[in-house]
C-alpha positions, 0 to 999 in steps of 0.5 A: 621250564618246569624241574622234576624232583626225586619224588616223581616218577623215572619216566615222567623224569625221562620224558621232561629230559627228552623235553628240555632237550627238545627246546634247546635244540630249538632254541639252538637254531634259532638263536645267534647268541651263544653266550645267551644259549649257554646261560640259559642251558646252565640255568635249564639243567641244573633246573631239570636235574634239581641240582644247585650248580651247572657250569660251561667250561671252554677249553681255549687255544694255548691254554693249560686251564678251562675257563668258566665261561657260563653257569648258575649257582656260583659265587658272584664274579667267579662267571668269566673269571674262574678257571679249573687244571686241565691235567689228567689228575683233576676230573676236567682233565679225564673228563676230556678223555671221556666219551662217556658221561663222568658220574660222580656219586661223593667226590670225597671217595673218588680215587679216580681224580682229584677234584677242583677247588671250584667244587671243593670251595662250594661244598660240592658233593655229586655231579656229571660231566660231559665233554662238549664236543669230542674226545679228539677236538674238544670245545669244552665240558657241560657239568651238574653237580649237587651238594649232598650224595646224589645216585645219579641215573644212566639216563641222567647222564644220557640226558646231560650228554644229550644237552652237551651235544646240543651245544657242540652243534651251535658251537660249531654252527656258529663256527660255520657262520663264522668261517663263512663270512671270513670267506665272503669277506674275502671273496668281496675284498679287494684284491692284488698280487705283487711280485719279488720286485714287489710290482703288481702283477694283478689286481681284481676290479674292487682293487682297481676301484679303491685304490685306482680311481684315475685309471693310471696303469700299475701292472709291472710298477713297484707298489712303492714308486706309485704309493710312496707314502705306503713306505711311511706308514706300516704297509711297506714293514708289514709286507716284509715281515709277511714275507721274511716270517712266510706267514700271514699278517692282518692290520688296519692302517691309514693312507692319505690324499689321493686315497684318504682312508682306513684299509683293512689288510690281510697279506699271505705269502703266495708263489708270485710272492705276495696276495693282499686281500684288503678293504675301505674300513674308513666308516667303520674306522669313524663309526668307532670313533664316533663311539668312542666319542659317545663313550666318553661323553656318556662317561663324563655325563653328570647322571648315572646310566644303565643299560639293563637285560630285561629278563634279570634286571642285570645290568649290561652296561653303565657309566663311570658317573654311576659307579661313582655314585654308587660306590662300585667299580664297573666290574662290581656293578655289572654283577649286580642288577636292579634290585640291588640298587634301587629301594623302589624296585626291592625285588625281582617280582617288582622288576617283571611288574615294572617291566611288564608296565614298561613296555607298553608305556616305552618310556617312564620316570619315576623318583626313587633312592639308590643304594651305595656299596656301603648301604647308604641311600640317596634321592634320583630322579630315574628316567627309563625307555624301552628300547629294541635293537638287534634284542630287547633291552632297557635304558635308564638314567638316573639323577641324584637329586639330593641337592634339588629336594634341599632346595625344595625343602628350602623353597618351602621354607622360604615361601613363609618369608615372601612377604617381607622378601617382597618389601626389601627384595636384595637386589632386585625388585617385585611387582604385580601386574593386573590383565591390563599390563598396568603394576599394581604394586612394585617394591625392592631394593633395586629402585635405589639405583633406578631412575624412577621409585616404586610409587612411579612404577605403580599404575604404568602400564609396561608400554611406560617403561623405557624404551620400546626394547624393554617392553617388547622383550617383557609384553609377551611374559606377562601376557603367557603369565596371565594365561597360567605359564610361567617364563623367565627372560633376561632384559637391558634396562637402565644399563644393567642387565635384569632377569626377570621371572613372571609367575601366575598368582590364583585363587582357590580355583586356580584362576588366575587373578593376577601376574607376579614379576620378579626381576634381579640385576644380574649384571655382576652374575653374568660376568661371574657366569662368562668368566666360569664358563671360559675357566670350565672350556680352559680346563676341559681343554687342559683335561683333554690335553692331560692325558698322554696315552695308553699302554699295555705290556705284554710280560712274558715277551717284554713287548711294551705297546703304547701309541704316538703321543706317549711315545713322543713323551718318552722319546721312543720312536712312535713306529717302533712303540706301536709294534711293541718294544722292549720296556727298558727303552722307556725305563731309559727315558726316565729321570736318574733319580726317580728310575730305580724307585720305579723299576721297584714299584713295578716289580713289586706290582708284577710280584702281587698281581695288583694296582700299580701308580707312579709318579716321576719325570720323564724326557720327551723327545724335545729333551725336556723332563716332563711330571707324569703319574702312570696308573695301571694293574698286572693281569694274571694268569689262572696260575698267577704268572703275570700276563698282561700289564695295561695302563694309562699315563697323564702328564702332571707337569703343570699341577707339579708346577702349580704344587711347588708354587703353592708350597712355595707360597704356603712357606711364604705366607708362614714365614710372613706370619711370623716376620712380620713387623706387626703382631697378628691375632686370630680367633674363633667365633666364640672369642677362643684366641688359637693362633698368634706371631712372635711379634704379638707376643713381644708386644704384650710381653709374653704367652698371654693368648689362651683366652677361651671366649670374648668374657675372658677378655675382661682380664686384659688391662687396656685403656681407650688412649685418647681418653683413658677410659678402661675397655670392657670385655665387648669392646675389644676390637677382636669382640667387634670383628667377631660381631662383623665389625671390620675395623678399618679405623684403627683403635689405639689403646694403651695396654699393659704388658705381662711384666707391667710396661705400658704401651700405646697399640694401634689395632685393626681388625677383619672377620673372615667369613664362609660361602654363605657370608658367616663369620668363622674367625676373627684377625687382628693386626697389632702395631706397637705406636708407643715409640712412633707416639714419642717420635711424633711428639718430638717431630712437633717439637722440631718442626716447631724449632725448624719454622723458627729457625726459617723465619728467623733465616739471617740474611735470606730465606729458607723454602719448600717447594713441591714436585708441581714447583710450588712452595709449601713453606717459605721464612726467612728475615731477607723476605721482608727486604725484597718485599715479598709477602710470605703469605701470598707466596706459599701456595704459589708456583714459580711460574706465578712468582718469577718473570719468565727469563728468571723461570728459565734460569733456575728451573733446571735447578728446582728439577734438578732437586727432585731428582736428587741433584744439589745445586748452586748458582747466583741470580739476580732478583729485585735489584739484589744479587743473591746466591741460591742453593737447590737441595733434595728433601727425602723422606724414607730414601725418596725425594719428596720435594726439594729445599730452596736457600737464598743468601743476599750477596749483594755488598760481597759481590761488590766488594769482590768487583772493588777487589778484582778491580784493585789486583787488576791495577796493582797487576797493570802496576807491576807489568809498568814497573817492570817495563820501566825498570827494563830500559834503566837495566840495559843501560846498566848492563851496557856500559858495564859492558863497555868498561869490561872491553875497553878498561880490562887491562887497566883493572887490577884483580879485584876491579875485575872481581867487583866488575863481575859482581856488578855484572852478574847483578844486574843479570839477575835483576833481568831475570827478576824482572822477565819473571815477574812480567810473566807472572803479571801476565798469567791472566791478562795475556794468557790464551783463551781454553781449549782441549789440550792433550797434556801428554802433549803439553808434557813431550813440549816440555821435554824438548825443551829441557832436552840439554839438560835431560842429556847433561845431568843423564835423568830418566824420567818415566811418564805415565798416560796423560788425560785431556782437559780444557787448558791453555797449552802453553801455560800447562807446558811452562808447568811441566817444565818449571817442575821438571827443571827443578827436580833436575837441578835439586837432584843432588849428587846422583842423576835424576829419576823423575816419575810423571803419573795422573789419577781420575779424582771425584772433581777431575784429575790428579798429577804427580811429578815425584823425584827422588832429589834432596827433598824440601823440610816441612817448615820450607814447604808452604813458603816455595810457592810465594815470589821471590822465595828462595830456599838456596843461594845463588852459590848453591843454586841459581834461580829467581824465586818466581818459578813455582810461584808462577805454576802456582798462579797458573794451575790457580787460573785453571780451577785447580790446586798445586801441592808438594810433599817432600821429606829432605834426602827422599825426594819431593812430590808435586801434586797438581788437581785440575778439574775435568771441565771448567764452569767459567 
């Protein structure tokens, strides 16, 4: 449309308005896009009337303000954002009021109104208004408005009346189109009624259809007993609320199996109670969420795409790669078209010629460069498609390609290295080939590790090599190749996996004269290429499962809206999250320590209108604390209240997690650094030391490490240790690390320090190298060896020592063996007396060296040693008895092999055999004698008695004294006798062991003394007893004979007596403590000899044999017996049994 200026004519002025109005009413009937319609009037206006600025403003349901719903001239982004006051006071609100135009000729002198910063921002001046629609029911406002003083006629202001009308009729045609389809939807819907009972009392056909299919009678039943799931979902809430509210309710809800759909539902209140219209929406339910899907696929795509208005190259629609890429958010790049971004395109006469070639091509691709927000270009590879739909629009993606053109540039320059590449191909191998499938010439690496060598690969046609597998999958490359293609394949040969690349080779002419064929084993690729490719789905699925939810909080009526899946994650009942709850039930579910640092974030983000983030722990419904950061921004009204707050929320907990153990590791590996017991060095490439340990630094003594380059290193004194020779600069080993060199053989050199100390330092060394295999730094470890060198010296010097000592081992031998059982050292001067070679043993096993019984016997023992165990116990070997002792050798804590000591005991164990034997015949000896003594003493006895009865009344007093004498004497001498044949006995007649309970043994004793516990009124206290191998009877005459003696040498007081026992390493301990006259210390050893007595026979009765016989009995058992006594407090007699008896 053409525009008309001052200078013309006011009829042809008129007639191009009547004009312009003409077609806009066409285009009104026409079009079913209003959004299109009021653009384009915007634009033809100010056009027709030469003004800069037209605006739409719409006046919508609820609203104090009109927003700017289309218009031309205004600053970027103010379209579909920027709203003016509605309030009689502003020229909107009187606007509204008017039937009339509204003529404005200076807005700075109208007393009328005030204007609205809209126009004050834009410098405006002059304008018109016109209400859209009536006074009475107003749409909105049409409006002109020019920057300088404009006299604007009466039939301008006709002219933009007569447009607003225009579009108050497609408006409310529109309207119309609108209302009418709500009416056919409903008249198509399914349809049922439902009583107060809530039963049916109708449903149409369609209801029947959808909801009926087995033709089940439902007239008079409760909705409820014939869809029991409708009380799970909304359906059974929403139509209470229908009906308690008495207003109608719309949603979308799902029902399962037997129905298995969405429904979309409008309920209304009715006189039988309620009608439900609703409908099968479940292929528009999966249509949008196979949208969304595509959404989501077309946003995580790695090219840019634009969907773009042909008309004005502005763009519709994009993806979150392209505003990625260029540096806008979506809302900033929607404002723009393509002009602004792409150099190739720089203005819009180059976007209609494009166009224009377009549409007759339907599809192109091009490569051009695009401009990011802050200027800056980059290379893309644009692919762009015609398309007609429900209108016309263009399609475009674009593909950064500025890694591709560095390779490229790459290519090109690796081209000039080709044939140096072809003769030491990494990896891999090159070969010709010729039109008769035969190699012509072949070379690479790769032949190292193939059964045949490129001389053998020369002049083999492909059917030679391998199997037939191998040439089926390579014949049909090779001959595509030959006619021009080039292929690539991957192929099994020589258990390796190879992909081969075939390209032609021609002439000038771009014949083909020969095949090239280059084949790399890609066996480790591959692997790495599986291995990214599960770790890529691993984290897909972890992004997927990252996101918790959406939300959108409705401010002012504090109706917190969120899905089932946050809701589960703040423990909210998810029906109830849905329909929208307070925000305090999700505050509640945050941690204590994090939810006032949250409630503050977003208050302070409602107070500014802006982006909201926060990190925190929140309790799911399993009661577990999870991380989540929530992201969100507060959407203001055109005063600035806070309206709407959406957001989304992702749960972190495992990068949490994974954070924490990074730390964790970072302080480890810091705090590792700096104890560890070597000095550790790193450098830069130029040499320049830039970090060093505590231990480094106590090793050269000081802060030595400021060496700026590898020649600084002349000034560290150092000298290789196994010759002495200075080291140069160069040779240091952090000079060779720098080089490459990893040194794994440590260098040791001999350094001195900062205070002039020399040490012997053991030094390896290691680069660290970048992506591409450069070094980047240089470490060294440091071990000071100066005392470990002087350790070894020693060590040598003992070894030397403890070898002599070995072989010169008096009377035995002295051997290592290891934990296969075999010995590794052996000496000692007995070796040479069993005639063994000591050569000939080391390096044998005991199964080589011994016959099988004697292997049996002391196995057990060398295992034992390696288990930590030492061990004693004699054999037999070679005609000699010896004593062997198995000992455990460790080394740093570990048992590492064991130690073998042999004595020869054969001359002492048969001087123990003489002795045994000759205390068994002095034993046989005193058990005659006193046999024999028995008869002449009862002869004694018997005619002393006989003088007694027949002679008493001859004998005067001291014939009767001296009779007694003899008496008691001879009674003595019997007890001496029985005494001593007892203690003959303990050996010889005593009974074999067994288990004995000496609580038992104890209780015997007692009964036995129990007289002479009454009489002398002893207490005597006993503690818990254990059980050994004894013999019983023996062990009770113990018991008894110390029990008597602490009752007889109680002294003046009765007896308290106090019997206890104690778990000792070897077995047990037994006290029998009492409180008697005591025992002097000189006396102590001599109690327990025979025949000692430390009273007389006035003082106290007794042989002399009593504790010498406990003696020799605890002695049969393996044990000890003791006494501690002080006089006048009391004696103490230990008694040391051992648990079990190695006999």
């Amino acid at each position: 449309m053409d525009s008309v200026s001052e200078g013309d004519g006011p009829l042809r002025r008129r007639i191009r308005q009547q004009e312009v109005v003409a077609e806009l009413g066409q285009r009104a009937l026409e079009t079913d896009d209003i959004d299109r319609l009021l653009e384009e009037t915007s634009s033809v206006v100010a056009e027709t009337l030469g003004v800069e600025y037209a605006k739409v403003l719409e006046l919508r349901s609820g609203d104090d303000a009109l927003a700017l719903r289309a218009g031309v001239g205004w600053q970027e982004g103010l379209v579909g954002s920027a709203a003016v006051p509605t309030d009689t006071g502003s020229q909107a609100g009187y606007t509204l009021l008017s039937e009339e135009p509204v003529v404005v000729d200076d807005l700075d002198g109208e007393d009328r109104f005030s204007g609205p910063d809209l126009l004050v921002d834009h410098g405006v001046v002059s304008g018109i208004s016109v209400v859209i629609g009536s006074p009475e029911e107003p749409w909105g406002i049409l409006g002109v408005h020019a920057t300088e003083k404009r006299a604007f006629t009466p039939h301008d202001g006709n002219f933009v009346k007569s447009v607003a009308n225009v579009l108050a009729s497609a408006i409310e045609s529109e309207q119309r189109r609108d209302e009418l389809e709500e009416i056919h939807g409903r008249i198509s819907d399914a349809f049922f009624a439902l009583d107060e009972d809530w039963e049916f009392t109708y449903l149409n056909d369609r209801a029947e259809e959808l909801i009926n299919p087995e033709n089940r009678e439902l007239i008079g039943h409760s909705i409820w007993d014939v869809f029991p799931a409708a009380t799970r979902y909304a359906f059974e809430s929403r139509y209470e609320r229908a009906v308690a509210d008495d207003e109608a309710v719309t949603f979308e809800e799902y029902y399962p199996e037997p129905l298995d759909g969405w429904f979309e539902v409008r309920a209304y209140p009715s006189e039988t109670e309620l009608s439900v219209y609703f409908r099968d929406v479940t292929d528009r339910e999966k249509r949008e969420r196979e949208l969304e899907l595509f959404r989501r696929l077309v946003d995580h795509s790695n090219d840019g795409m634009f969907v773009i208005d042909p008309e004005s190259g502005r763009f519709l629609d994009v993806n979150e790669t392209a505003c990625r890429r260029l540096e806008y958010d979506r809302a900033e790049l929607l404002e723009r078209s393509v002009p602004d971004i792409e150099t190739e395109l720089p203005d819009h006469d180059a976007w209609r010629s494009f166009l224009e070639e377009l549409r007759t091509r339907s599809e192109t691709t091009f490569e051009g460069a695009h401009v990011r927000a802050d200027g800056s270009t980059f290379p893309v590879e644009v692919n762009v498609s015609h398309v007609e739909l429900d209108r016309e629009y263009v399609f475009a993606i674009a593909r950064d390609v500025t890694e591709r053109r560095r390779r490229e540039r790459d290519l090109e320059r690796s081209e000039r290295r080709y044939r140096t590449l072809a003769e030491c191909f990494p990896n891999g191998i090159v070969a010709l080939f010729d039109d008769d499938l035969e190699f012509t010439l072949a070379a690479g690496r790769a032949f190292e590790d193939l059964p045949m060598d490129a001389n053998e690969l020369e002049g083999r046609h492909v059917r030679e090599i391998g199997d037939g597998t191998v040439a089926d999958a390579l014949e049909p490359s090779l001959r595509a190749t030959l006619e021009g293609a080039e292929n690539t394949i991957e192929l099994e040969y020589a258990d390796r996996s190879w992909r081969v690349h075939t390209v032609p080779v021609t002439d000038e002419s771009e014949s083909v004269v020969v095949g090239m064929a280059m084949a790399q084993d890609v066996t480790e690729q591959n692997a790495r290429e599986r291995s990214l490719r599960e770790a890529k789905s691993q984290l897909e699925a972890a992004t997927d499962a990252g996101a918790v939810g959406t939300w959108e909080w409705q401010i002012p009526e504090d109706r917190f809206v969120t899905g089932t899946s946050f809701a589960r994650q703040f423990g909210v009942d998810p029906d109830a999250a849905r329909e929208g709850v307070s925000l305090e039930a999700f505050l509640a579910s945050i941690h204590g320590a994090d939810r006032e640092r949250v409630e503050r974030k977003i208050e302070a983000t409602i107070e500014s209108c802006g982006e909201y983030e926060a990190e925190y722990r929140v309790r799911n419904a399993d009661g577990e604390f999870r991380w989540v950061v929530a992201r969100g921004h507060v959407e203001c009204d055109a005063d600035g209240n806070p309206a709407t707050f959406p957001g989304a929320l992702i749960d972190i907990t495992r990068r949490k997690r994974a954070e924490r153990k990074l730390e964790e590791q970072r302080r480890q590996l810091e705090t590792l650094f700096e104890v560890l017991p070597v000095g550790v060095v790193v450098a830069e490439t130029d040499g320049r030391l830039v970090e060093a340990n505590d231990a480094a630094a106590e090793i050269w003594g000081g802060d030595v490490f400021d060496a700026e380059t590898v020649a600084d290193y002349e000034r560290y004194d150092g000298w290789w240790a196994d010759t002495g020779e200075p080291i140069e600069p160069e040779e240091w080993p952090m000079s060779r690390v720098l080089e490459g060199e990893t040194v794994l053989e440590p260098d040791v050199v001999e350094i001195e320090t900062a205070n002039g100390d020399r040490r012997t330092v053991m030094i390896h060394g290691m680069p660290i190298r970048d992506e591409n295999g450069e070094v980047v730094r240089g470490v060294l470890t440091q071990t000071d060896v100066t005392e470990r060198r002087e350790y070894r010296r020693r060590l040598e010097e003992s070894e030397q020592r403890y070898r002599t000592l070995v072989e010169n081992f008096p009377n035995g031998v002295v051997a290592l063996f290891d934990d296969d059982l075999r010995y590794t050292a052996a000496g000692g001067s007995l070796i040479a007396n069993l005639g063994i070679d000591r050569e000939s043993a080391v390096g044998k096993t005991i199964y080589e060296r011994y016959p099988e019984e004697l292997v049996e016997t002391v196995k057990p023992y060398f295992e034992g040693a390696l288990e930590g165990e030492e061990n004693t116990f004699e054999v037999s070997y070679a005609g000699r008895e010896l004593w062997a002792h198995t000992i455990p050798v460790r080394t740093t804590g570990a048992t590492r092999q064991g130690m073998l000591v042999v004595q020869d005991v054969t001359e002492r164990r048969e001087y123990q055999r003489r002795l045994e034997a000759s205390n068994e015949r002095l034993e046989q000896f005193a058990y005659a004698a006193s046999h024999d003594l028995q008869e002449p003493l009862r002869m004694i006895t018997s005619y002393l008695g006989l003088i007694e009865s027949r002679y008493a009344d001859v004998l005067d007093e001291d014939g009767k004294e001296f009779l007694e004498f003899a008496v008691d004497g001879a009674e003595r001498m019997r007890a001496m006798i029985d005494g001593l044949l007892e203690y003959s006995r303990v050996e010889t007649q005593g009974d074999p062991f067994e288990p004995v309970e000496l609580d038992e043994a104890l209780e015997d004793a007692l009964t036995d003394l129990r007289l002479r516990v009454e009489e002398s009124d002893a207490e005597i206290t006993i503690d818990s007893l254990p059980r050994i191998e004894g013999d019983e009877d023996q062990l009770r005459q113990v018991f008894q004979n110390l029990l008597e003696n602490a009752i007889t040498y109680s002294g003046d007081e009765p007896p308290r007596i106090h019997v206890e026992a104690e778990r000792t390493d070897s077995g047990w301990k037994i006290d029998i403590h009492d409180e008697g006259i005591g025992i002097d210390s000189d006396e102590q050893a001599r109690v327990f000899e025979v025949f000692q007595r430390l009273h007389s026979h006035d003082e106290h009765g007794g042989t002399g044999i009593g504790l010498a016989l406990c003696r020799r009995i605890i002695e049969r058992h393996d044990g000890e017996i003791a006494v501690d006594s002080e006089p006048g407090e009391g004696s103490t007699f230990t008694i040391r049994l051992p648990e079990e008896r190695d006999r």
